[in-house]
N, CA, C and O atoms as a Maestro MAE file, in Angstrom:
{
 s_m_m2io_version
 :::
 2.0.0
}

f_m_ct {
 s_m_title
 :::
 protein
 m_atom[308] {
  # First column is atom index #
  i_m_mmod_type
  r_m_x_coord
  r_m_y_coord
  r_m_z_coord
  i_m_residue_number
  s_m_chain_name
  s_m_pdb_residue_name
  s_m_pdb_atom_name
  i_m_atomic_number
  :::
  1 25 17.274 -11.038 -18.127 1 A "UNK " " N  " 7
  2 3 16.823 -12.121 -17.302 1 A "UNK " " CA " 6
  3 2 15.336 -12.342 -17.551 1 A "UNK " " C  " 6
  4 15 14.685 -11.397 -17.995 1 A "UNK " " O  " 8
  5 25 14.736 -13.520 -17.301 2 A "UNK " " N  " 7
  6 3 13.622 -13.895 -17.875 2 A "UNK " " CA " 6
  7 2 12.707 -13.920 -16.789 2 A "UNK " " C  " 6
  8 15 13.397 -13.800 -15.777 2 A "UNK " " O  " 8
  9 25 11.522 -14.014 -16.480 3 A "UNK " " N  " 7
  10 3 10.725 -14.109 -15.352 3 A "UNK " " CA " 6
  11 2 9.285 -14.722 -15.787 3 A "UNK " " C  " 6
  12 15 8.963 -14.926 -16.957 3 A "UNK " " O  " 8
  13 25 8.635 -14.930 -14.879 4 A "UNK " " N  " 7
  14 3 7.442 -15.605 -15.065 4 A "UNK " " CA " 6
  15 2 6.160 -14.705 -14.282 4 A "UNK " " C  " 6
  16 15 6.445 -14.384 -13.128 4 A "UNK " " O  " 8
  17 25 5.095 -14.362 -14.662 5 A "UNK " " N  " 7
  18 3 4.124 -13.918 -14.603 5 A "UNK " " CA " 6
  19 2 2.651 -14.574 -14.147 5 A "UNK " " C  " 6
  20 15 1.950 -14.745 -15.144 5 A "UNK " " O  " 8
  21 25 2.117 -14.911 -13.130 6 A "UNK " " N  " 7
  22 3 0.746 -15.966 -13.046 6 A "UNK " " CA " 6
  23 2 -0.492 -15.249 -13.758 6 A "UNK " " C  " 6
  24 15 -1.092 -14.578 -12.917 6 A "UNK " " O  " 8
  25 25 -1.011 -15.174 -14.879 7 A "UNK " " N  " 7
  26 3 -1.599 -14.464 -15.441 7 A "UNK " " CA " 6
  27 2 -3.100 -14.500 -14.707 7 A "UNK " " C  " 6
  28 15 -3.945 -13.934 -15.401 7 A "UNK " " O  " 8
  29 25 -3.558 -14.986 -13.587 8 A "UNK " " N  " 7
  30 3 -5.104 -14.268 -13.333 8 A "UNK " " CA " 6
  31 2 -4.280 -13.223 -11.720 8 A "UNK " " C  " 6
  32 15 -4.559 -12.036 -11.553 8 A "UNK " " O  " 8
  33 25 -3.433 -13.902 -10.875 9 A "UNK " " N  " 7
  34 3 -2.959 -13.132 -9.588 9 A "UNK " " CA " 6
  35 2 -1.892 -12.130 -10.269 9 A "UNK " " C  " 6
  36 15 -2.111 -11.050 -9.721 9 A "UNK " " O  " 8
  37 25 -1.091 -12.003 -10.978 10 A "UNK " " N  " 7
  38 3 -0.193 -11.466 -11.339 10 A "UNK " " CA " 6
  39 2 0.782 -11.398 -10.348 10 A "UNK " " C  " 6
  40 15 1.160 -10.400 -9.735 10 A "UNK " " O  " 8
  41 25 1.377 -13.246 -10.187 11 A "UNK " " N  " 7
  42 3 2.451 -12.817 -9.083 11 A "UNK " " CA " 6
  43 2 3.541 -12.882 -10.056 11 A "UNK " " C  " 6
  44 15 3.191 -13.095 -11.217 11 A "UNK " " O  " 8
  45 25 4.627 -12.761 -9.852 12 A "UNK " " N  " 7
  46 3 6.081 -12.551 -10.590 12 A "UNK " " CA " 6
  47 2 7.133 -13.789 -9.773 12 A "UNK " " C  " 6
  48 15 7.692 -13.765 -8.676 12 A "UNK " " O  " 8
  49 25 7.104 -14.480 -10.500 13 A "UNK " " N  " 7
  50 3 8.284 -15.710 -9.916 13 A "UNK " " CA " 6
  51 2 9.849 -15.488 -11.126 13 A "UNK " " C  " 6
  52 15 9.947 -14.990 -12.248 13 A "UNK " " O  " 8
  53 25 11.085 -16.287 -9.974 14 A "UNK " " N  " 7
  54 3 12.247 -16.061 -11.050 14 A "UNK " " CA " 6
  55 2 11.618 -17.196 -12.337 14 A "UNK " " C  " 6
  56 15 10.556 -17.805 -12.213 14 A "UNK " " O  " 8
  57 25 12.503 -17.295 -13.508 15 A "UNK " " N  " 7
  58 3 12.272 -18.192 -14.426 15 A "UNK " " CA " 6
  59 2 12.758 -19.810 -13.923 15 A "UNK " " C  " 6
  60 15 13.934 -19.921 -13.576 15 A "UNK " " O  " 8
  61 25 11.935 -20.971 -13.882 16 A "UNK " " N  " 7
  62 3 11.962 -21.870 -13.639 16 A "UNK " " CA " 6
  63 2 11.796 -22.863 -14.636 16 A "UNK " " C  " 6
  64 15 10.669 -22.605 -15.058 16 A "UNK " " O  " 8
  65 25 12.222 -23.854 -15.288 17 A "UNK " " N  " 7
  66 3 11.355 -24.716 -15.891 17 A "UNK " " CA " 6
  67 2 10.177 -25.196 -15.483 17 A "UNK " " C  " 6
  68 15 9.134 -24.946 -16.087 17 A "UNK " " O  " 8
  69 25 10.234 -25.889 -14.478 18 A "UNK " " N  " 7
  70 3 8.876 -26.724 -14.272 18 A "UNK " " CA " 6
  71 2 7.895 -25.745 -14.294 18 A "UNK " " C  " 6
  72 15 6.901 -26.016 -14.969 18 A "UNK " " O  " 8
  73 25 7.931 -24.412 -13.586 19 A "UNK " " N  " 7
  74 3 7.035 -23.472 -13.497 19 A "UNK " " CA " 6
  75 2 6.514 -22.910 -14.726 19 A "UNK " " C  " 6
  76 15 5.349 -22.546 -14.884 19 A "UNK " " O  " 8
  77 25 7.424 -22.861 -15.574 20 A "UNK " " N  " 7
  78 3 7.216 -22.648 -16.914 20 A "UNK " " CA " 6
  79 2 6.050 -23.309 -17.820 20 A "UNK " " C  " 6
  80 15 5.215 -22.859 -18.605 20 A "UNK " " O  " 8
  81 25 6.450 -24.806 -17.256 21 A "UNK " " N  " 7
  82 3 5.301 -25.693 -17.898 21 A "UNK " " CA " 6
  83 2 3.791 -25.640 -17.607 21 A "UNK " " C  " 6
  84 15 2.963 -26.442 -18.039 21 A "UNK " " O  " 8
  85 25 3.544 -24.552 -16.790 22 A "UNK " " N  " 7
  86 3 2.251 -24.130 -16.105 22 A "UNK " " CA " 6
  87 2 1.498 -23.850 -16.930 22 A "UNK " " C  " 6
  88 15 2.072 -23.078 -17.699 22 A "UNK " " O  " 8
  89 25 0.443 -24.041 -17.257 23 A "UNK " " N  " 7
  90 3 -0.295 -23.024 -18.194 23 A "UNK " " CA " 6
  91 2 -0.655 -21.864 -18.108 23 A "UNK " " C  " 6
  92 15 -0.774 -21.247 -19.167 23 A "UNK " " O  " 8
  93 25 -0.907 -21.271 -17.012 24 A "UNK " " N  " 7
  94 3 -1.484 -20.439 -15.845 24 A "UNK " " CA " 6
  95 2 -0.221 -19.685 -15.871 24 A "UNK " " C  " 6
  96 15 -0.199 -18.890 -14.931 24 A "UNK " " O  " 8
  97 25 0.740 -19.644 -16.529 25 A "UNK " " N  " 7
  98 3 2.038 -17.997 -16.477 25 A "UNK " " CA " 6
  99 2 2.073 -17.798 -17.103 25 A "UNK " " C  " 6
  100 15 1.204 -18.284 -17.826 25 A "UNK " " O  " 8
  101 25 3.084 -16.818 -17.778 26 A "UNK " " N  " 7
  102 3 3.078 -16.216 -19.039 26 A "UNK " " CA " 6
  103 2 4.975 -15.316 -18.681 26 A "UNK " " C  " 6
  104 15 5.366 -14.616 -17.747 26 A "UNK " " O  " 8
  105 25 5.570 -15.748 -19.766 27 A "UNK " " N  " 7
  106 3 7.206 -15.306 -19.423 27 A "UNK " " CA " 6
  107 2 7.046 -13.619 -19.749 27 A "UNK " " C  " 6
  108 15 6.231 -13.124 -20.527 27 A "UNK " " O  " 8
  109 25 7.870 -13.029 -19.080 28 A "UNK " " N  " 7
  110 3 7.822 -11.862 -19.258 28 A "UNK " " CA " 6
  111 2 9.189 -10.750 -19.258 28 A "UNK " " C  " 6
  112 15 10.105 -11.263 -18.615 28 A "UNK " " O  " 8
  113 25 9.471 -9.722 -19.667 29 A "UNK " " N  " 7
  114 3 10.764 -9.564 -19.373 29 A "UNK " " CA " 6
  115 2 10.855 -8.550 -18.295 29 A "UNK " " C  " 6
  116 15 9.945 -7.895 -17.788 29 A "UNK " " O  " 8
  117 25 12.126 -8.546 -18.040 30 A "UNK " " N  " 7
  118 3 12.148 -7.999 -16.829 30 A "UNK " " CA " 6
  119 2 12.212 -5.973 -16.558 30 A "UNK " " C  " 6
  120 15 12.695 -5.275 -15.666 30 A "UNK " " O  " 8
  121 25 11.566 -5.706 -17.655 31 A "UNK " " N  " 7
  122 3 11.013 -4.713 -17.498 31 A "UNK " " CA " 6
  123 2 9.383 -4.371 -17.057 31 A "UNK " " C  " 6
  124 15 8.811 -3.436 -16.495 31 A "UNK " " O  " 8
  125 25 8.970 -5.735 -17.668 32 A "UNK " " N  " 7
  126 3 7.254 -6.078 -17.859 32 A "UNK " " CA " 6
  127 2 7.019 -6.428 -15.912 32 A "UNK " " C  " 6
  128 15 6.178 -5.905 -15.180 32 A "UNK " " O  " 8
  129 25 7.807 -7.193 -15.630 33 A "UNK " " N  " 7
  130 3 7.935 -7.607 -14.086 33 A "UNK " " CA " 6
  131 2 8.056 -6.878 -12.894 33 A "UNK " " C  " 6
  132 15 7.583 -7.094 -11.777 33 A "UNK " " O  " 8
  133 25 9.096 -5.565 -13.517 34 A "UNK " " N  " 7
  134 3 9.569 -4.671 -12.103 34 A "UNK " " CA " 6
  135 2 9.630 -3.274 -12.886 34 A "UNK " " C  " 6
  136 15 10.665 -2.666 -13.156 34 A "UNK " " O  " 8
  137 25 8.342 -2.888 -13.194 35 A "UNK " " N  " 7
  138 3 8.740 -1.305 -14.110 35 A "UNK " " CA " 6
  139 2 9.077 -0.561 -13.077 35 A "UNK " " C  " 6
  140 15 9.915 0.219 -13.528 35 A "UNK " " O  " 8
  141 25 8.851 -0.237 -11.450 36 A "UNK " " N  " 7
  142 3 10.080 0.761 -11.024 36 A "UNK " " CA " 6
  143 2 11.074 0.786 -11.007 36 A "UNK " " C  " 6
  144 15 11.721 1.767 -10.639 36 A "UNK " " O  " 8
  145 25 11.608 -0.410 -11.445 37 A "UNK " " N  " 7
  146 3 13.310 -0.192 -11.391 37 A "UNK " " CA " 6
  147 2 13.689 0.244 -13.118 37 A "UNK " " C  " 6
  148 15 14.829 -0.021 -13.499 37 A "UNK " " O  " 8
  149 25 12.946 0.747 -13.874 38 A "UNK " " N  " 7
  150 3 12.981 1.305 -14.854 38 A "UNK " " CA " 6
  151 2 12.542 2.559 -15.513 38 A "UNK " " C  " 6
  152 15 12.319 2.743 -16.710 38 A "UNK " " O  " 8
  153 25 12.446 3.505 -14.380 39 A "UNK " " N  " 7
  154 3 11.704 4.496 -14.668 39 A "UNK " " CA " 6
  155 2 12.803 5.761 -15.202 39 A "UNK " " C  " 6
  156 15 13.899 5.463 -14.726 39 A "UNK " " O  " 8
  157 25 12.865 6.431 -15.619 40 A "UNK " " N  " 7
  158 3 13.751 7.417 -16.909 40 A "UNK " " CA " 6
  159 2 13.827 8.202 -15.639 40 A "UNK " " C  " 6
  160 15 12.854 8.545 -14.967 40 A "UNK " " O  " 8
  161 25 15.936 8.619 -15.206 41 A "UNK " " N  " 7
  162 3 15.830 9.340 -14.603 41 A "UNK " " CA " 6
  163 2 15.425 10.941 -14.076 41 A "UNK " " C  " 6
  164 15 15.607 11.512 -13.001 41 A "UNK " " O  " 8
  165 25 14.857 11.326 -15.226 42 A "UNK " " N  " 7
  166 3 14.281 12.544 -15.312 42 A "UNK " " CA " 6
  167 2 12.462 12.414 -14.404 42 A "UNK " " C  " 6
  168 15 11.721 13.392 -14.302 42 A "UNK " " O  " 8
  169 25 12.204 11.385 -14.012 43 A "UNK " " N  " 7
  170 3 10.931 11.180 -12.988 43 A "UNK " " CA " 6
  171 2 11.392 10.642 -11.914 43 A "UNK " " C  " 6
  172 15 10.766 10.938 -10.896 43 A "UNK " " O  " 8
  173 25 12.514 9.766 -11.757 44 A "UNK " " N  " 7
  174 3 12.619 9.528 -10.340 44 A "UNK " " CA " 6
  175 2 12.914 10.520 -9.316 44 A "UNK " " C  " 6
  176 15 13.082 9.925 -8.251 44 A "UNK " " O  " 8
  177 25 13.038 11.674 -9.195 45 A "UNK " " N  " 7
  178 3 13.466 13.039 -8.344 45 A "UNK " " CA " 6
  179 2 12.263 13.644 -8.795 45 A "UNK " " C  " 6
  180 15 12.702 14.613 -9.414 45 A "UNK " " O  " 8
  181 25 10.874 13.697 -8.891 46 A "UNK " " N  " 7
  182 3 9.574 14.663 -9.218 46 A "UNK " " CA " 6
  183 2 9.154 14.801 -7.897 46 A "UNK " " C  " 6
  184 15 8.920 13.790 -7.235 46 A "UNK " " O  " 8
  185 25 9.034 15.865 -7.449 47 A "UNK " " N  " 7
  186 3 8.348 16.199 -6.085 47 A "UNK " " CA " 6
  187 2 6.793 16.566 -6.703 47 A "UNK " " C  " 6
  188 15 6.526 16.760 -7.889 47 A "UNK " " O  " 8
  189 25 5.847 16.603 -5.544 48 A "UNK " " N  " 7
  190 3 4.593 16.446 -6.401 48 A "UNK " " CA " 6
  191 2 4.038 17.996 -6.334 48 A "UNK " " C  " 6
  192 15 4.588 18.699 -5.487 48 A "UNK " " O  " 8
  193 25 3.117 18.541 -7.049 49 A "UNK " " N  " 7
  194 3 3.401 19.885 -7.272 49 A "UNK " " CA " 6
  195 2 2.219 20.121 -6.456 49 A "UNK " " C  " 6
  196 15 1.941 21.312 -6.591 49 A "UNK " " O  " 8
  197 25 1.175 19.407 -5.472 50 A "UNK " " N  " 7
  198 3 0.776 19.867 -4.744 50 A "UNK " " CA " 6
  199 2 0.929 19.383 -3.068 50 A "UNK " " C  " 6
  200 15 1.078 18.249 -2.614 50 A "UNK " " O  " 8
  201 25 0.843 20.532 -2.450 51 A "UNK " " N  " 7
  202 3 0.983 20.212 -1.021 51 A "UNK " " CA " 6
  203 2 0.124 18.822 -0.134 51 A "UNK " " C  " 6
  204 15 -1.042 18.630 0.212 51 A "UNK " " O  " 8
  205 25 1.165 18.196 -0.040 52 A "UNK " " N  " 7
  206 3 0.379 16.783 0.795 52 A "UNK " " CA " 6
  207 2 0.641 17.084 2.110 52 A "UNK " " C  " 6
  208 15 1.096 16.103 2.698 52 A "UNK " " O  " 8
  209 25 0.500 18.322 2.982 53 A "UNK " " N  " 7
  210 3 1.102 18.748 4.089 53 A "UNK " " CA " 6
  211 2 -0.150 18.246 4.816 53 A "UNK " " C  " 6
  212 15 -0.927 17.924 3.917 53 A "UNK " " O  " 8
  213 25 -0.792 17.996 6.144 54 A "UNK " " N  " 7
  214 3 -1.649 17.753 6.455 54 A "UNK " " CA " 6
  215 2 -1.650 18.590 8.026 54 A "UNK " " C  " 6
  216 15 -0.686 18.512 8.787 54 A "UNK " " O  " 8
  217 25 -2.760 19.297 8.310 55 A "UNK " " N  " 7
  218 3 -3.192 20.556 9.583 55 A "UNK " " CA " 6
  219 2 -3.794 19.534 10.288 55 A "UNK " " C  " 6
  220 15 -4.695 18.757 9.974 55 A "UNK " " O  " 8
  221 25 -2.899 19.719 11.670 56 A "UNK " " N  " 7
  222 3 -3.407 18.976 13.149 56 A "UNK " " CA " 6
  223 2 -4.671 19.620 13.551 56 A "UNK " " C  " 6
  224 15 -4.897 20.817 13.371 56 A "UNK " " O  " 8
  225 25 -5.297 18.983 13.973 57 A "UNK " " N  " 7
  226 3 -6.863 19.700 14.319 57 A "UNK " " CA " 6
  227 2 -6.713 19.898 15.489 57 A "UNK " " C  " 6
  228 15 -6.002 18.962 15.856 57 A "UNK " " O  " 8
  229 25 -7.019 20.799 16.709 58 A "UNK " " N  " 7
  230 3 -7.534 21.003 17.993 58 A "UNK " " CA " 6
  231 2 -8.412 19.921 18.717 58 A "UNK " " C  " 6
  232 15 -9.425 19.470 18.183 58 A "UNK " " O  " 8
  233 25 -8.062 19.602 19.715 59 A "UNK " " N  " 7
  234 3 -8.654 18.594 20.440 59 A "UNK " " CA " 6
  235 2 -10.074 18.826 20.715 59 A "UNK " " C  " 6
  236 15 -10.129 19.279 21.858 59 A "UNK " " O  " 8
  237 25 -11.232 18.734 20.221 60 A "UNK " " N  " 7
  238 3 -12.591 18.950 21.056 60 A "UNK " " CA " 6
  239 2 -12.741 19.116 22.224 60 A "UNK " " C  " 6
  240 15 -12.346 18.162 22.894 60 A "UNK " " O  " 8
  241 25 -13.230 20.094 22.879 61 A "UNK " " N  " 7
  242 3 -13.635 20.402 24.204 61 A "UNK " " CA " 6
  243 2 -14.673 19.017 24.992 61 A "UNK " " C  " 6
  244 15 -15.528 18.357 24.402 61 A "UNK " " O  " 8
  245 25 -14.426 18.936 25.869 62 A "UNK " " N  " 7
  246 3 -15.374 17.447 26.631 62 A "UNK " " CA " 6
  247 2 -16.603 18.859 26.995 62 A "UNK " " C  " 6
  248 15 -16.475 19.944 27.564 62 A "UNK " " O  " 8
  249 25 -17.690 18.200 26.377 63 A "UNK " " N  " 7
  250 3 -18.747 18.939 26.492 63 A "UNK " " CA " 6
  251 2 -19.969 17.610 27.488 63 A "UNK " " C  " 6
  252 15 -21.136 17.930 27.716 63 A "UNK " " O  " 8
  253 25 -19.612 16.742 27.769 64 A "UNK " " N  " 7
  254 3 -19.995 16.474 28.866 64 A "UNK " " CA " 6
  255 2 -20.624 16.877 30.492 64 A "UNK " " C  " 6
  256 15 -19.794 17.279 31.307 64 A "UNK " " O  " 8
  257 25 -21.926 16.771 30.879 65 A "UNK " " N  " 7
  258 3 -22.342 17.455 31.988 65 A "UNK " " CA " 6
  259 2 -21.357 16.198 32.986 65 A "UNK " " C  " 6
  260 15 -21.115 14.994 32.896 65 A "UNK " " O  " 8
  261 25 -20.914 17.651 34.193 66 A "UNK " " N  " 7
  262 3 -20.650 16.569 35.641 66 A "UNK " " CA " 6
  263 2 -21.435 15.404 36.005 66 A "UNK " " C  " 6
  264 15 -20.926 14.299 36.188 66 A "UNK " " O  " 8
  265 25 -22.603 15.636 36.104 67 A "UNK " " N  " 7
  266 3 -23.730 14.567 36.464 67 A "UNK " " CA " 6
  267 2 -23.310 13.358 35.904 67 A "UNK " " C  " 6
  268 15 -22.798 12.416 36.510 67 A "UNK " " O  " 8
  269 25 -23.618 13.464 34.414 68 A "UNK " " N  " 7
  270 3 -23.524 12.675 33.728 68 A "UNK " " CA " 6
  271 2 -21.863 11.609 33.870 68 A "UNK " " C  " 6
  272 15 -21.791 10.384 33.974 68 A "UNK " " O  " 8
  273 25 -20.692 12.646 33.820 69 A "UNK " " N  " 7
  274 3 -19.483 12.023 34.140 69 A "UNK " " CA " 6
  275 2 -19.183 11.440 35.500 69 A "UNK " " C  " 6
  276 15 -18.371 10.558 35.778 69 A "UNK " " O  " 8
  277 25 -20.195 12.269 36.480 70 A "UNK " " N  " 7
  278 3 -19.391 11.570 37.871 70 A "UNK " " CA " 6
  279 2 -20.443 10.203 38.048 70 A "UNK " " C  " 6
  280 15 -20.218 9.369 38.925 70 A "UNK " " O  " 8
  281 25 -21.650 10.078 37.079 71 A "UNK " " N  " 7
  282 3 -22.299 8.727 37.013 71 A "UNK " " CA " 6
  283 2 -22.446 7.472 36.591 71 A "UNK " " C  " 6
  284 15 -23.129 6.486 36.867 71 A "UNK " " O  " 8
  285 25 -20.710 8.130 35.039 72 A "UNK " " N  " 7
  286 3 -20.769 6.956 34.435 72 A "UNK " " CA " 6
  287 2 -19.307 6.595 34.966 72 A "UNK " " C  " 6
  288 15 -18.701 5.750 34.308 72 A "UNK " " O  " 8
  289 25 -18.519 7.276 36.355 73 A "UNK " " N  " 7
  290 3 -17.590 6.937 36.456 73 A "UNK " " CA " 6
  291 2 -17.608 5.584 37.499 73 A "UNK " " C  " 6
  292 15 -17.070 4.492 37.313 73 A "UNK " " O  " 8
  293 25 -18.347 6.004 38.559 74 A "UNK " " N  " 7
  294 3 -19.438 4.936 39.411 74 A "UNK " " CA " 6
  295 2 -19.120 3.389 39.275 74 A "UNK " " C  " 6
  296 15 -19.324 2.807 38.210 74 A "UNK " " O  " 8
  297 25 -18.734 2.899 40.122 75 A "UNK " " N  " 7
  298 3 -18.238 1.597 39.655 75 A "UNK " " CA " 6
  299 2 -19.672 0.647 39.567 75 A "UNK " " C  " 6
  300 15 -20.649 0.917 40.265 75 A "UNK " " O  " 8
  301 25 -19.652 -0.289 38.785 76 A "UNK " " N  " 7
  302 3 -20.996 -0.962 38.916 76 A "UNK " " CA " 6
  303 2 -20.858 -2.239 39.738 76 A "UNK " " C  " 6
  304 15 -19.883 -2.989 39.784 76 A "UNK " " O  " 8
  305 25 -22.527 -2.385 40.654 77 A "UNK " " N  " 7
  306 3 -22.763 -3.754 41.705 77 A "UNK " " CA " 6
  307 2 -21.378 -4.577 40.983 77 A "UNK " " C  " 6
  308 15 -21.049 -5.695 41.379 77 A "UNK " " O  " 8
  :::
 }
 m_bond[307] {
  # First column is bond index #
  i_m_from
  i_m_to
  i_m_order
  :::
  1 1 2 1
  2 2 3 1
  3 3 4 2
  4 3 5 1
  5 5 6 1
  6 6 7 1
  7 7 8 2
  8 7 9 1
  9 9 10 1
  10 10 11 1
  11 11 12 2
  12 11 13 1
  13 13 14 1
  14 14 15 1
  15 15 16 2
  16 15 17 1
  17 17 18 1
  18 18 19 1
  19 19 20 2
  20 19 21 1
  21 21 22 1
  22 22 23 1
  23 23 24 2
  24 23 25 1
  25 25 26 1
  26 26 27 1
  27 27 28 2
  28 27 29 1
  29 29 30 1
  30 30 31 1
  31 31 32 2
  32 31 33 1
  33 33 34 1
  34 34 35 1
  35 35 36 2
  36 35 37 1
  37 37 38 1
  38 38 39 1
  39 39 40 2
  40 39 41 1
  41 41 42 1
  42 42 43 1
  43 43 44 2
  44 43 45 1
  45 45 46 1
  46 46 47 1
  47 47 48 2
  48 47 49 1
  49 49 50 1
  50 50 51 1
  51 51 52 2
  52 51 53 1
  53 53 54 1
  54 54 55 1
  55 55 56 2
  56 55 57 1
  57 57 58 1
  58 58 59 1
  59 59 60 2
  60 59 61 1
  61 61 62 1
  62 62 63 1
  63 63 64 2
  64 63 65 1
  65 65 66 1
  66 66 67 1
  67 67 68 2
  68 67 69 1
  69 69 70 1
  70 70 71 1
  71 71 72 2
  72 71 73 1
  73 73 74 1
  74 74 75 1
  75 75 76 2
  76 75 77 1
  77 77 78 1
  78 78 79 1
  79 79 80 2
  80 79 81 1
  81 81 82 1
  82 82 83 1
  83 83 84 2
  84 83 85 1
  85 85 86 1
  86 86 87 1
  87 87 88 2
  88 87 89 1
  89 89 90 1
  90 90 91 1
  91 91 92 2
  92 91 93 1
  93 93 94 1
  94 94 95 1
  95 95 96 2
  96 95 97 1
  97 97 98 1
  98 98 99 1
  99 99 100 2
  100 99 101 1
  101 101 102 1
  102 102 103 1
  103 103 104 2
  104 103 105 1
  105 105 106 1
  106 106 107 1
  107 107 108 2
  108 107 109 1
  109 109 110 1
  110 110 111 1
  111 111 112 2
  112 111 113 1
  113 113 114 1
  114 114 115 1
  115 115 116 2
  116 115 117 1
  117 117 118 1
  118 118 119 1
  119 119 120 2
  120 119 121 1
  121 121 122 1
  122 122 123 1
  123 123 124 2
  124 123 125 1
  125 125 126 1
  126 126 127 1
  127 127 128 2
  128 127 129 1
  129 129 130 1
  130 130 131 1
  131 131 132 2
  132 131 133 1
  133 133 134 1
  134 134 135 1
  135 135 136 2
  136 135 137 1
  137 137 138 1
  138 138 139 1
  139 139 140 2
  140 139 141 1
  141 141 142 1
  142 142 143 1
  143 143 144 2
  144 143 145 1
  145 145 146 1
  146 146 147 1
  147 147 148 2
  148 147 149 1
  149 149 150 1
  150 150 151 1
  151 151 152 2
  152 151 153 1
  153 153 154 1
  154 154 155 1
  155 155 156 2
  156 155 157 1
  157 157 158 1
  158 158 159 1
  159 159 160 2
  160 159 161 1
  161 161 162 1
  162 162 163 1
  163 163 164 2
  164 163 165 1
  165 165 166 1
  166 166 167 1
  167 167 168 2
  168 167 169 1
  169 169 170 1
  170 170 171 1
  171 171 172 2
  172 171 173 1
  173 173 174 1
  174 174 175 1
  175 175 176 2
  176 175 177 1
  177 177 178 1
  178 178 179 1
  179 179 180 2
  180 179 181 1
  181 181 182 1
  182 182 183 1
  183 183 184 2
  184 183 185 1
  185 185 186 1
  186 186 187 1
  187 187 188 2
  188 187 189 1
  189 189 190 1
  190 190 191 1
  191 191 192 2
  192 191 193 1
  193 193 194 1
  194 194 195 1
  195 195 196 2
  196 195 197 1
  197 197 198 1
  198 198 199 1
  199 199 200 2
  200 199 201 1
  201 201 202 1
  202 202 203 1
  203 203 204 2
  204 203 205 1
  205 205 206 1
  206 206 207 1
  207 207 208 2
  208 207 209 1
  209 209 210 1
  210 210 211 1
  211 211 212 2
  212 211 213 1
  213 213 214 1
  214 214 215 1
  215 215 216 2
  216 215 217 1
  217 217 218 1
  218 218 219 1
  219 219 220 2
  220 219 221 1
  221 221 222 1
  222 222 223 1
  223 223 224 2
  224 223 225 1
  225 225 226 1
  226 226 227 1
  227 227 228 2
  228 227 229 1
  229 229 230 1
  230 230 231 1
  231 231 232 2
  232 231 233 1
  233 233 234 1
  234 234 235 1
  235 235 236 2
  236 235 237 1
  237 237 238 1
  238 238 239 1
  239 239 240 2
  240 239 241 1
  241 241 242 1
  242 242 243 1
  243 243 244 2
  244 243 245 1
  245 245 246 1
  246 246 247 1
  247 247 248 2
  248 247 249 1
  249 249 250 1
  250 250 251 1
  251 251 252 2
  252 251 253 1
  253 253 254 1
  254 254 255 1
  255 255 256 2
  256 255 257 1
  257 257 258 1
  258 258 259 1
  259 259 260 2
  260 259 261 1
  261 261 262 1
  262 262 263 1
  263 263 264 2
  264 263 265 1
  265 265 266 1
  266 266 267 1
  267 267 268 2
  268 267 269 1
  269 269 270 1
  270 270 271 1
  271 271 272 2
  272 271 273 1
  273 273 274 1
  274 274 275 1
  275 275 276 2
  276 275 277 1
  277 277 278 1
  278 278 279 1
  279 279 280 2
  280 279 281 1
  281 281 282 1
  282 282 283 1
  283 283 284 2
  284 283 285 1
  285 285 286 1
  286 286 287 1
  287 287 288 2
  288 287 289 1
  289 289 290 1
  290 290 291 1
  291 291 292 2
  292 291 293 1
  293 293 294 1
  294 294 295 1
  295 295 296 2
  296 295 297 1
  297 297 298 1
  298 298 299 1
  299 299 300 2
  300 299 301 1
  301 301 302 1
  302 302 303 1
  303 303 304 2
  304 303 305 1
  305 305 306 1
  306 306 307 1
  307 307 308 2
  :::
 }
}
């Protein structure tokens, strides 16, 4: 199947004539258009060989003085 390419955005449209007549595309095949749906099944199942696990941090202690909190709780005039 044939496809079309906008060569400065690189959007991917189906193949059209009129669109064709654009100057501004460029036909492409449909490997050039959608290379993940072509990837050799020996990479689509690769787990990545380092840990992307990510450590929850501890909440910071409110180190805030009373004063200060029971003054900015204070409703204003």
């Amino acid at each position: 199947m044939k496809y079309l390419r906008h060569k400065e955005k690189g959007t991917i449209y189906s193949w059209n004539q009129y669109i064709a007549l654009n100057p501004n595309v460029e036909e492409v095949s449909e490997e050039e258009a959608f290379p993940e749906r072509h990837i050799p099944k020996a990479q689509r199942g690769r787990k990545p060989k380092v840990s992307l696990a990510t450590d929850v941090l501890p909440e910071e202690p409110d180190l805030t003085p009373p004063e200060l909190a029971e003054e900015a709780s204070r409703g204003l005039p």
